[in-house]
C-alpha positions as CSV (number, residue, x, y, z in Angstrom):
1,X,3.4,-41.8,-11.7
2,X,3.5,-38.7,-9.6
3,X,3.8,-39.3,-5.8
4,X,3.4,-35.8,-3.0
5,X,5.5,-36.7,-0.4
6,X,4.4,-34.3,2.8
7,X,6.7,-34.2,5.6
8,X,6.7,-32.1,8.1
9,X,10.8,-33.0,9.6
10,X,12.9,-31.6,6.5
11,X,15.7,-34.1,6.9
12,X,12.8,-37.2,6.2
13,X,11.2,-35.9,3.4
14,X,14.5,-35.1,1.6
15,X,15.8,-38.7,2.6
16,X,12.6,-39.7,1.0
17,X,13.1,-37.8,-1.7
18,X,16.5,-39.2,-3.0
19,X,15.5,-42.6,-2.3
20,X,12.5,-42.1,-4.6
21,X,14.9,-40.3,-7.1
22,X,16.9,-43.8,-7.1
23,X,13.6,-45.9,-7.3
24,X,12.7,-44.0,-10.6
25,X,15.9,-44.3,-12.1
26,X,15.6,-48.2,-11.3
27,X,12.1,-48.1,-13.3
28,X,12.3,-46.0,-16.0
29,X,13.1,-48.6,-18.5
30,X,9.8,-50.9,-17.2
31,X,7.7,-48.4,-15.4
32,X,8.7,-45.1,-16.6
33,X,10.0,-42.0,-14.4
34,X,8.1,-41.7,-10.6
35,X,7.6,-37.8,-10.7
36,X,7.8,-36.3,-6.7
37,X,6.9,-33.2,-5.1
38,X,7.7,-32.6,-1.6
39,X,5.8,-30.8,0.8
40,X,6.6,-29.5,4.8
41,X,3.0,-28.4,5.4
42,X,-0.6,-29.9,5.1
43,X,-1.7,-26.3,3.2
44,X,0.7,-26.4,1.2
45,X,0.2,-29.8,-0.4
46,X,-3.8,-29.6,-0.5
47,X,-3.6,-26.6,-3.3
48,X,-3.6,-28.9,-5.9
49,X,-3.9,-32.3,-5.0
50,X,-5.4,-34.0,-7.8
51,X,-2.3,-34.4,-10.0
52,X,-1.1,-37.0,-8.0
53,X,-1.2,-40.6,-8.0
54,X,-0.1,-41.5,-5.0
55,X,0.6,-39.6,-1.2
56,X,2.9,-40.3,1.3
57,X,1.8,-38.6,4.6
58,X,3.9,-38.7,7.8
59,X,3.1,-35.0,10.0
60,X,4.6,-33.8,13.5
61,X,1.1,-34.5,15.3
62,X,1.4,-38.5,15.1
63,X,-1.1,-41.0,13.7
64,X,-4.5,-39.0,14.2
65,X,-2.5,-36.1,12.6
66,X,-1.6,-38.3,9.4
67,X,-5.4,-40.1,8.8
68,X,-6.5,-36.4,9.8
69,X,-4.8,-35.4,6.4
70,X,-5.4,-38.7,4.5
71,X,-9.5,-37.6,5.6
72,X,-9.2,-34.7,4.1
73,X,-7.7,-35.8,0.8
74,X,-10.6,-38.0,0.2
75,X,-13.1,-35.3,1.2
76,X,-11.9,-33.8,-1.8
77,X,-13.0,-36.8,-3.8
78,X,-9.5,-38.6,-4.6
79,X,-9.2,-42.2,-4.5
80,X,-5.4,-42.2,-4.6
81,X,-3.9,-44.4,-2.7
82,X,-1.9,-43.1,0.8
83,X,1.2,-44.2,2.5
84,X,1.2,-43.5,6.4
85,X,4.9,-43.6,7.4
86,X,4.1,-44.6,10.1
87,X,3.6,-48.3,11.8
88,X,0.0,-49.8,11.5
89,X,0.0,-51.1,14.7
90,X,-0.4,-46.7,16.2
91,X,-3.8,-47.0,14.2
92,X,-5.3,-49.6,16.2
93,X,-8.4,-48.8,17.7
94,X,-8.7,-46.1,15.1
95,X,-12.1,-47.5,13.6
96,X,-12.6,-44.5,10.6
97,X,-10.0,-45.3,8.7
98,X,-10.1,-43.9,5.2
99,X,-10.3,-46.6,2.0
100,X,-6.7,-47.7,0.2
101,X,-4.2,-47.2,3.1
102,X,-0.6,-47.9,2.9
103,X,1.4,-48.4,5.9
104,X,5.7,-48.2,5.8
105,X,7.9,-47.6,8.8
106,X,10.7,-45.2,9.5
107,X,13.2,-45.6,9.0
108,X,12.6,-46.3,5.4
109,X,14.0,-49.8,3.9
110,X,14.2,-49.4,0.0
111,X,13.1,-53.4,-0.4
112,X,9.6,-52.1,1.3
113,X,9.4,-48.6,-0.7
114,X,10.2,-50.9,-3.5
115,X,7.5,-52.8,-2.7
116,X,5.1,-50.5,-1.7
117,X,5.6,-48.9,-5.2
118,X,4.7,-52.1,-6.8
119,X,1.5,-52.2,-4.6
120,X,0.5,-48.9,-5.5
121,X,1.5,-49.7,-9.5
122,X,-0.8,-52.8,-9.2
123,X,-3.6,-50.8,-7.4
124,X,-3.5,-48.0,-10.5
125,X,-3.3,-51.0,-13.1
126,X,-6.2,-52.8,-11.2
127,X,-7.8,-49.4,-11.6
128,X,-7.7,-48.8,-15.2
129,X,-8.3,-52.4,-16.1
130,X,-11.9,-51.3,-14.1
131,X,-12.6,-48.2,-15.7
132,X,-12.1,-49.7,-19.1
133,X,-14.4,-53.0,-18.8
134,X,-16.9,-50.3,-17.2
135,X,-16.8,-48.0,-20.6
136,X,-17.1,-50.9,-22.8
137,X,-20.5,-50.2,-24.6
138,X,-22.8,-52.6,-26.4
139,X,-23.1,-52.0,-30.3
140,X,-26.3,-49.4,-31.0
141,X,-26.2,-48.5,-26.9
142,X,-28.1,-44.8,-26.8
143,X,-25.4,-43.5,-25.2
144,X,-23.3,-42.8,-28.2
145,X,-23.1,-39.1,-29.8
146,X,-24.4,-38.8,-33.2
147,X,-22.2,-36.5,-35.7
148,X,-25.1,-33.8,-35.4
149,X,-25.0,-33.5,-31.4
150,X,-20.6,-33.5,-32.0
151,X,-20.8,-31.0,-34.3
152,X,-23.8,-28.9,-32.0
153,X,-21.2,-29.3,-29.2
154,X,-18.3,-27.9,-31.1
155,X,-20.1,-25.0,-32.5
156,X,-21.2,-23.8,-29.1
157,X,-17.6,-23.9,-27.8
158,X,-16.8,-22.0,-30.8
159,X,-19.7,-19.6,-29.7
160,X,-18.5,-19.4,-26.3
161,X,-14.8,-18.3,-27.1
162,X,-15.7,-15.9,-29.5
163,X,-18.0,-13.9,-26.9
164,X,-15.1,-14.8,-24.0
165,X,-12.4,-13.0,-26.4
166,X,-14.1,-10.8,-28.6
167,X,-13.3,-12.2,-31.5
C-alpha cells in the first residue's frame, strides 16, 4: 500500500514517518511493505496524487484547512481513503464532509495507527472484492472483443508509434 503523509510541522510528519516505517516492518510478512512519501506543502503532494492508496492530512490552518485539502483530492476523482489527524469532534458542524474519512488524534498511539491501517486494508479489500463481482460477465455478453477487433487494436498502436518515432 502506498500512504502520502502531508504535514505541514516537520517534527510530525517525520514522527509519522518512522512509526509507519515500524508498522510496515510488522506487516510485511502478512500485508506486505506500506510504501510512504512525506510531504510539508499542499502543492507539493497534489503533483501526483494518484499513486497512492491512502492520505494522511494534518496542515497548519486547522480542521477547514485539512477537509479543504481532503476536497480537493477528490475533485481530482480519487476515492482513497483520508486520515484527518486531527479529532472528529473539530469537524462538527462541518456539514460537506468529503466520502471515506478517517479521523486519529495527535499525538499518535501506534494501537490506533495500527488500527486505522487495518481499516483502511479492509476498505481497499472491500474495494476490490466490488470491482471484481462488477466485471464478472455473463457467457456470450456483447461486451467481449473478438480476435479481429484485438488484433485491429494492436495494429493501430503499431501504426501510431511508427508515425510518433519514425520508424
Amino acid at each position: 500500500m502506498h500512504i502520502a503523509v502531508l504535514d505541514e510541522k516537520i517534527a510530525d510528519r517525520k514522527h509519522l514517518e518512522r512509526l509507519l516505517d515500524r508498522e510496515s516492518d510488522r506487516r510485511i510478512p502478512t500485508t506486505g511493505n506500506l510504501y510512504t512519501d512525506t510531504f510539508g506543502s499542499v502543492d507539493a503532494l497534489l503533483v501526483a496524487p494518484k499513486q497512492y492508496d491512502f492520505f494522511m492530512i494534518d496542515v497548519l490552518s486547522g480542521i477547514s484547512g485539512c477537509i479543504n485539502v481532503a476536497k480537493r483530492v477528490r475533485d481530482l476523482g480519487l476515492n482513497s481513503p483520508i486520515c484527518i489527524m486531527r479529532s472528529s469532534a473539530e469537524a462538527e458542524g462541518i456539514t460537506d464532509l468529503p466520502d471515506n474519512l478517517l479521523w486519529l488524534e495527535k499525538p499518535i498511539i501506534v494501537a490506533e495507527l495500527t488500527a486505522t491501517i487495518d481499516k483502511v486494508l479492509e476498505l481497499e479489500q472491500k474495494a476490490l472484492d466490488d470491482d471484481s463481482s462488477n466485471n464478472i460477465t455473463e457467457e456470450g455478453d456483447s461486451s467481449e472483443e473478438t480476435e479481429d477487433e484485438i488484433n485491429t487494436e494492436a495494429t493501430e498502436k503499431q501504426g501510431f508509434f511508427k508515425r510518433l518515432f519514425g520508424i
